[in-house]
Backbone as JSON, one array per atom type, in Angstrom:
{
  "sequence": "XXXXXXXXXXXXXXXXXXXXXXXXXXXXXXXXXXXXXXXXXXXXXXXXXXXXXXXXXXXXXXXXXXXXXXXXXXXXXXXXXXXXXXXXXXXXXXXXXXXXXXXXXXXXXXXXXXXXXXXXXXXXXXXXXXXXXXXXXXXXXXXXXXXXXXXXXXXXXXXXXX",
  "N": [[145.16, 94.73, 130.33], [143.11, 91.91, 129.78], [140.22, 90.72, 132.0], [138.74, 87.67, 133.07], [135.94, 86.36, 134.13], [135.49, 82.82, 135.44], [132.55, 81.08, 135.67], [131.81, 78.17, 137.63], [134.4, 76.71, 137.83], [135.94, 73.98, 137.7], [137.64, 70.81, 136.87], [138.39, 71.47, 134.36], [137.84, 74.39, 133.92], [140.3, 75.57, 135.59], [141.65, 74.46, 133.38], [141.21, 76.11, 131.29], [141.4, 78.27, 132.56], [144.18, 78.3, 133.11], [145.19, 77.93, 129.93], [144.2, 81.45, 128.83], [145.14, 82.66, 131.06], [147.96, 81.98, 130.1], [147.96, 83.77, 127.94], [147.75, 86.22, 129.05], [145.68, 87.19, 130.31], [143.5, 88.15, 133.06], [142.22, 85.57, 135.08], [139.14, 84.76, 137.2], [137.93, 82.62, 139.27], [135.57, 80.52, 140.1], [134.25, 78.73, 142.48], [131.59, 77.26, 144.75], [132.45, 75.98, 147.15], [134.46, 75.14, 149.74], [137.19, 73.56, 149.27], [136.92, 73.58, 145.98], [137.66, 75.84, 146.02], [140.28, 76.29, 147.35], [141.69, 74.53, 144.98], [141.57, 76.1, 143.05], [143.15, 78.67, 143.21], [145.79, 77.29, 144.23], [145.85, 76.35, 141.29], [146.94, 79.06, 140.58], [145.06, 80.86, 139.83], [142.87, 83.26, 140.46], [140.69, 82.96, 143.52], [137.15, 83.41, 144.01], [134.16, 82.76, 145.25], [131.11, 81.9, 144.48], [128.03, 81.04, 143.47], [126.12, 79.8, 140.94], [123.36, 79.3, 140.82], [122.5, 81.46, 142.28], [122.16, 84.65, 140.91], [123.12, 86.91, 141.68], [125.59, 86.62, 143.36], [127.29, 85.91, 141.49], [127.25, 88.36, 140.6], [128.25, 90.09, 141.6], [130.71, 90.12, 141.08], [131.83, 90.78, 139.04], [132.92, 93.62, 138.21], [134.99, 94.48, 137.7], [135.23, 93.01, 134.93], [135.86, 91.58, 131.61], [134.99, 89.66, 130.23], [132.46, 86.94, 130.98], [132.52, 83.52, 131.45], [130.6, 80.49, 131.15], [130.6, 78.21, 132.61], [129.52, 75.66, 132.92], [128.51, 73.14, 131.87], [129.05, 70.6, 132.47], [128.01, 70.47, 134.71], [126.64, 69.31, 138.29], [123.88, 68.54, 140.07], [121.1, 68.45, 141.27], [117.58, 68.2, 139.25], [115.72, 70.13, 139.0], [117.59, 72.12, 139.92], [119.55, 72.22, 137.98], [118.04, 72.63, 135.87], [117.22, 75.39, 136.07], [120.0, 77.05, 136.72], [120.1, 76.77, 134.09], [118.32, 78.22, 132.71], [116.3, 80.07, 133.81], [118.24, 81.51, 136.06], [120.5, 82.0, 134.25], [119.35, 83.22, 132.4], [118.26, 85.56, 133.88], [120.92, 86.38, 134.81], [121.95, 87.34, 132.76], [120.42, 89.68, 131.89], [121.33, 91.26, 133.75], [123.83, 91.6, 133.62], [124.49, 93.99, 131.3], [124.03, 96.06, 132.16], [127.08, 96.26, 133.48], [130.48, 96.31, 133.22], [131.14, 93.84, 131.93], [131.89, 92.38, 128.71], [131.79, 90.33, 127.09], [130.37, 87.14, 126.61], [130.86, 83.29, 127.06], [129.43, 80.43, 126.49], [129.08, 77.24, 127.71], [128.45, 75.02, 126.12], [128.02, 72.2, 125.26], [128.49, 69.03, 127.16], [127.69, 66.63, 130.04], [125.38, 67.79, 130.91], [121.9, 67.04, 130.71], [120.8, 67.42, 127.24], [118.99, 68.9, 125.85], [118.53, 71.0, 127.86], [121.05, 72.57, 127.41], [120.82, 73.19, 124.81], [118.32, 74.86, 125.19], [119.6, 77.25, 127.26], [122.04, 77.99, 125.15], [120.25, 79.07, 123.08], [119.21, 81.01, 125.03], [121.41, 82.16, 124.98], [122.43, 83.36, 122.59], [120.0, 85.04, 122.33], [120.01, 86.79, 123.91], [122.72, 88.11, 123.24], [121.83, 89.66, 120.64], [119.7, 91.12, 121.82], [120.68, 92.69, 123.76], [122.91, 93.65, 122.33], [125.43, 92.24, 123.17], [128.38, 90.88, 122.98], [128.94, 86.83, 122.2], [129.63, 83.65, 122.7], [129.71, 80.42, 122.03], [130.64, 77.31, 123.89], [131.37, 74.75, 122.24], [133.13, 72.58, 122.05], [134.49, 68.88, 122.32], [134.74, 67.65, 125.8], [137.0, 65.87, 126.19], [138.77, 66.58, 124.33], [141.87, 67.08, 123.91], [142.85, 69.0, 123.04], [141.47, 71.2, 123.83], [140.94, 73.28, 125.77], [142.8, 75.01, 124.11], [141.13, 75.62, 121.98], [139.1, 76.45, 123.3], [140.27, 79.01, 124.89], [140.9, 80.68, 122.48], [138.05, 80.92, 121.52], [136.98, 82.51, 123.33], [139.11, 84.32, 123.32], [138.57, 85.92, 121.33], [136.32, 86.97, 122.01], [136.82, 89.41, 122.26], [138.21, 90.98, 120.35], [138.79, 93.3, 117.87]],
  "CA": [[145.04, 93.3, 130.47], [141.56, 91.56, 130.24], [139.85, 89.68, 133.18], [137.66, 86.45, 132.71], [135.43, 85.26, 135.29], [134.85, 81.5, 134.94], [131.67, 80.25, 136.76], [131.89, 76.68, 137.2], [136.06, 76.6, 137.33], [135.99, 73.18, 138.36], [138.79, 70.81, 136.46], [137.72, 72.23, 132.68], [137.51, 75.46, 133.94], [141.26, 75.78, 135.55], [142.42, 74.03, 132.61], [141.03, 77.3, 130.63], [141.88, 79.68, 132.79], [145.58, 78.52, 132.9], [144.93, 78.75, 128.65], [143.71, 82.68, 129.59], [146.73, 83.37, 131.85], [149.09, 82.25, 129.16], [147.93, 84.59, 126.64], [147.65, 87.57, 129.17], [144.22, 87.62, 130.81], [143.71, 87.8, 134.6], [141.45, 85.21, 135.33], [138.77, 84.46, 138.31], [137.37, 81.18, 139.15], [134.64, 80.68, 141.27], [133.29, 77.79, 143.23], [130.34, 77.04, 145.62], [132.98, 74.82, 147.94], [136.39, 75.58, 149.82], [138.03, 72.63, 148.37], [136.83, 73.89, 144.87], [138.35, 77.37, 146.13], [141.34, 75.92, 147.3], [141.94, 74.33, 143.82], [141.37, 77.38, 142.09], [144.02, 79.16, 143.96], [146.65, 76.26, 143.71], [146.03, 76.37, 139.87], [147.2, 80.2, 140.12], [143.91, 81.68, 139.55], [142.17, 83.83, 141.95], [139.7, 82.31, 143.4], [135.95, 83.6, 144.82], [133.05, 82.37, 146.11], [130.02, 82.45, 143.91], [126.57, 80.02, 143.52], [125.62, 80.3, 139.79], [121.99, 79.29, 141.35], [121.87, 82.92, 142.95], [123.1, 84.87, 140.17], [123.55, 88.22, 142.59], [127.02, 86.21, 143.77], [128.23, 86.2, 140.24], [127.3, 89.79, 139.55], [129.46, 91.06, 142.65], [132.31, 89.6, 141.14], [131.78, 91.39, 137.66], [132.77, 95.38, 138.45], [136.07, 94.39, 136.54], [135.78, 91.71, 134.47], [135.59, 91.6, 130.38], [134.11, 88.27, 130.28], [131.86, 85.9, 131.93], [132.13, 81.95, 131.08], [129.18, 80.17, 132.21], [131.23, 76.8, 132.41], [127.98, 74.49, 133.5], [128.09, 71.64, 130.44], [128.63, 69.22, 132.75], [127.52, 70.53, 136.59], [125.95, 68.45, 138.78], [123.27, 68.67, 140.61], [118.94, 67.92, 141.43], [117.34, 68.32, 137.96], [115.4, 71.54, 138.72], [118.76, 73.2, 140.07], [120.41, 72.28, 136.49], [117.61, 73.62, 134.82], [116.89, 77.21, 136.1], [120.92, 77.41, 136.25], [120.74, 77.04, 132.6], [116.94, 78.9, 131.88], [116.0, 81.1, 134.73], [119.46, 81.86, 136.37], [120.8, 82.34, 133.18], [118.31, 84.41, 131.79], [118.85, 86.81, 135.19], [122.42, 87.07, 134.85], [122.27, 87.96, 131.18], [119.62, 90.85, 131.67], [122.03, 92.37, 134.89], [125.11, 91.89, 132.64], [123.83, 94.49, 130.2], [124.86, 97.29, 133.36], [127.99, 96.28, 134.5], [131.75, 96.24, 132.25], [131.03, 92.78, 130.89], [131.41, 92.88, 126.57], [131.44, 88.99, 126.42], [129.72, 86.43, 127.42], [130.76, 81.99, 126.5], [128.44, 79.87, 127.29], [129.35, 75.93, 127.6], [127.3, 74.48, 124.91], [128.12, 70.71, 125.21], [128.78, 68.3, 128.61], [126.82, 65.79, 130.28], [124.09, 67.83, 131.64], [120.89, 67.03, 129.42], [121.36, 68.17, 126.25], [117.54, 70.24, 125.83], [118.88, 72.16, 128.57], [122.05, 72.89, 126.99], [120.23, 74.17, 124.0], [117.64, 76.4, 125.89], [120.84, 77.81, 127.92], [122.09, 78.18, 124.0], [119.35, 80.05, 122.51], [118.92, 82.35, 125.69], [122.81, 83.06, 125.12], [122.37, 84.3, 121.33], [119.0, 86.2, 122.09], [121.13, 87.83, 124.47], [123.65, 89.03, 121.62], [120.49, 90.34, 119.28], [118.71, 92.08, 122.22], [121.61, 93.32, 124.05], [124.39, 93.63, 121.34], [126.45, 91.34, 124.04], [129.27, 89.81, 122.33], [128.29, 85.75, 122.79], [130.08, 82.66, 121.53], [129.35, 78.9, 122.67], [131.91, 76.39, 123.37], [131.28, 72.82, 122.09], [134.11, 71.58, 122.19], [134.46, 67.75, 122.79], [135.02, 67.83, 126.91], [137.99, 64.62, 126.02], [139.75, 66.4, 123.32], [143.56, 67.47, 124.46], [143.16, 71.08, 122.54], [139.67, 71.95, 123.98], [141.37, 74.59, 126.45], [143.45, 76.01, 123.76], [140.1, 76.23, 121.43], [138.3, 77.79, 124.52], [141.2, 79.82, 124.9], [140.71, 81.36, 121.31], [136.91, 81.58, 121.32], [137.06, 83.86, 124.78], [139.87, 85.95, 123.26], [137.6, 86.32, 119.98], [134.91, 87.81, 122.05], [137.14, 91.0, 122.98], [139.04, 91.52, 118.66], [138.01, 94.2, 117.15]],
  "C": [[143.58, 92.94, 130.74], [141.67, 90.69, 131.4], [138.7, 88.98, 132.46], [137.49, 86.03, 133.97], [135.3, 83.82, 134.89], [133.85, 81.14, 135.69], [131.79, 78.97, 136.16], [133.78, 76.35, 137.14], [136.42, 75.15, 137.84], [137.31, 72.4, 137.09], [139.06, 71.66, 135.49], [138.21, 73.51, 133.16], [139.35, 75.82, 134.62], [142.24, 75.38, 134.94], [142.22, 75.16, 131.82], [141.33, 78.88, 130.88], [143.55, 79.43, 132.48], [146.12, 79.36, 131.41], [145.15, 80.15, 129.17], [144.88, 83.04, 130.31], [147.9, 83.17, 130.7], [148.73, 83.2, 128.44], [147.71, 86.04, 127.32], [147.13, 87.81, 130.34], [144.69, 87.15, 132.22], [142.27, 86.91, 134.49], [140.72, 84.81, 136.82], [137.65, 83.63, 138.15], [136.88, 81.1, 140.23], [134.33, 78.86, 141.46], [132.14, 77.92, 144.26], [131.54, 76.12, 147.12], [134.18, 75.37, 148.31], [136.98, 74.88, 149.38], [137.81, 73.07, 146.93], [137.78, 75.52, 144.7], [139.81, 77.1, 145.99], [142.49, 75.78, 145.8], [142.33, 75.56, 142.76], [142.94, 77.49, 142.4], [145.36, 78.28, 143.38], [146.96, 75.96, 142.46], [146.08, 77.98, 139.49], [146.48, 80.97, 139.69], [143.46, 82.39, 140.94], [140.28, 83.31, 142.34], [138.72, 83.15, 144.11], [134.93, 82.54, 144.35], [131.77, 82.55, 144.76], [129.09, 80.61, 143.53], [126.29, 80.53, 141.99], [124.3, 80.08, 140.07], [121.86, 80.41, 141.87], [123.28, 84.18, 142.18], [123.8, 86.96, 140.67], [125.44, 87.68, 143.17], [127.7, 86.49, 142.79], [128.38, 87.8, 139.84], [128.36, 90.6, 140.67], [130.57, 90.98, 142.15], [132.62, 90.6, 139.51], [132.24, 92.65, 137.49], [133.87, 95.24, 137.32], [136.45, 93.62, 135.79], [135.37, 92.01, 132.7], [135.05, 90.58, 129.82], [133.22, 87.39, 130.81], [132.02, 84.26, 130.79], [131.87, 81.01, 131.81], [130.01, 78.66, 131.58], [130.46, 75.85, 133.23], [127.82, 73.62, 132.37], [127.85, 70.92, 131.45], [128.38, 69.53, 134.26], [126.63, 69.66, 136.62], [124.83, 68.59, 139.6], [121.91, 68.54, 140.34], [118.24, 68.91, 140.2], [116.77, 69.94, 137.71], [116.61, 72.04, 139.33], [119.17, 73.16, 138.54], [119.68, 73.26, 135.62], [117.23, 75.02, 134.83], [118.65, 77.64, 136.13], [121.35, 78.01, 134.59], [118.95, 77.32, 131.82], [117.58, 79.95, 132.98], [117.41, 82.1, 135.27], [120.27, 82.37, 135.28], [120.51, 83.55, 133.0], [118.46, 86.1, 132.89], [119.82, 87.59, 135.12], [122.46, 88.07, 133.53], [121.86, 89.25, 131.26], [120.32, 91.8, 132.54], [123.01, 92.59, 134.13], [125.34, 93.22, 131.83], [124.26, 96.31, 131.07], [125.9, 97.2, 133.79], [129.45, 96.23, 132.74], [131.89, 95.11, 131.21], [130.75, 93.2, 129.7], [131.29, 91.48, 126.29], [131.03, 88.2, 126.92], [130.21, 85.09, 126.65], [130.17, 81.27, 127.14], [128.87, 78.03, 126.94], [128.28, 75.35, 126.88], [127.03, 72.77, 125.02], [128.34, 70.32, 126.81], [127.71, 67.28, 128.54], [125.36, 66.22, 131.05], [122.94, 67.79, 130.12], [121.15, 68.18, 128.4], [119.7, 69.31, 125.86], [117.95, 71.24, 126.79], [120.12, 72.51, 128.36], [121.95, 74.01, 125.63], [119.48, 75.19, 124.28], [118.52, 77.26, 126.36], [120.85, 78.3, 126.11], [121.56, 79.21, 123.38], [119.39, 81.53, 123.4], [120.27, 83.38, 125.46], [122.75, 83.94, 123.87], [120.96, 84.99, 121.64], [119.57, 87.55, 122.8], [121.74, 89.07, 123.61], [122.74, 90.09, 121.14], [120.17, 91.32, 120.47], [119.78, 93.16, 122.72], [122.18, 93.79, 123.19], [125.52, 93.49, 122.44], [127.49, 90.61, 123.09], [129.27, 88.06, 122.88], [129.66, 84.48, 121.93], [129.89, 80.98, 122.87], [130.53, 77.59, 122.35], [131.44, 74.75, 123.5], [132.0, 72.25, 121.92], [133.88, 69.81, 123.07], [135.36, 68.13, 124.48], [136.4, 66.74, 126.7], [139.31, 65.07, 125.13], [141.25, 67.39, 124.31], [143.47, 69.03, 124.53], [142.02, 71.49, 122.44], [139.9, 73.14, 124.9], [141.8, 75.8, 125.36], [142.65, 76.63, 122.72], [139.48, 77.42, 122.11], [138.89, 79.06, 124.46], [140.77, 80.97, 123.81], [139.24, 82.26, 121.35], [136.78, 82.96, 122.44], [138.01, 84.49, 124.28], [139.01, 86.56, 122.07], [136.77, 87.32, 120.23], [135.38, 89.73, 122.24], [137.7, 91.55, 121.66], [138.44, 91.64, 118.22], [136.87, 93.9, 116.7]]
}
């Protein structure tokens, strides 16, 4: 049975893991917040603890996981946090990834956080792929549409067939 971390499991993100549990996968959903933990939990996921700003939290959580999805389209927060989440922080996680069980990586492509930093995030995720040979895929899905979980759903099982 695969595992999927979600960073970022906030509504989106336990609407994808549920996806992910139907079709198999153990999923784990992280927040920065006990009420975000709570949630998790309550939506049948397991929840930890992790800061995608200090990307040493996320990598503890990785020993058994077959996925990471960097679910930050639409996080919130003071403009330089958004953007080293989705350059610097990024860029960190990707290069530790590369040692640990992770084979896939989805990276939230669309949301409301500025869209230049959605594309840099973007790019760093496919150079990834090329330098590593990381399995990568980017979800743009419209955040509104009904069957954007059960897309998600697909692209994250994609990253693990044959």
């Amino acid at each position: 049975m695969a595992r999927a971390l979600i960073v970022g499991c906030g509504c989106r993100g336990r609407e994808l893991g549920a996806e992910l549990a139907s079709r198999g996968w153990q999923v784990r959903g992280t927040s920065r917040r006990q009420e975000g933990l709570d949630a998790i939990a309550v939506a049948g996921l397991e929840a930890a603890e992790a800061d995608p700003d200090r990307p040493g939290t996320v990598l503890e959580l990785c020993g058994d996981v077959a996925v990471v999805v960097w679910l930050l389209g639409s996080a919130t927060a003071e403009p330089e946090e958004l953007a080293a989440i989705h350059r610097d922080r990024l860029e960190r996680l990707l290069e530790k990834l590369v040692d640990s069980p992770v084979r896939g990586f989805a990276y939230e492509a669309s949301g409301t956080v500025d869209s230049s930093r959605l594309r840099e995030g973007a790019a760093l995720v496919e150079r990834a792929a090329e330098v590593w040979r990381i399995r990568v895929t980017l979800l743009t899905g419209d955040r509104d549409d009904p069957g954007w979980a059960g897309s998600g759903g697909e692209a994250v099982a994609a990253l693990l067939a044959g």
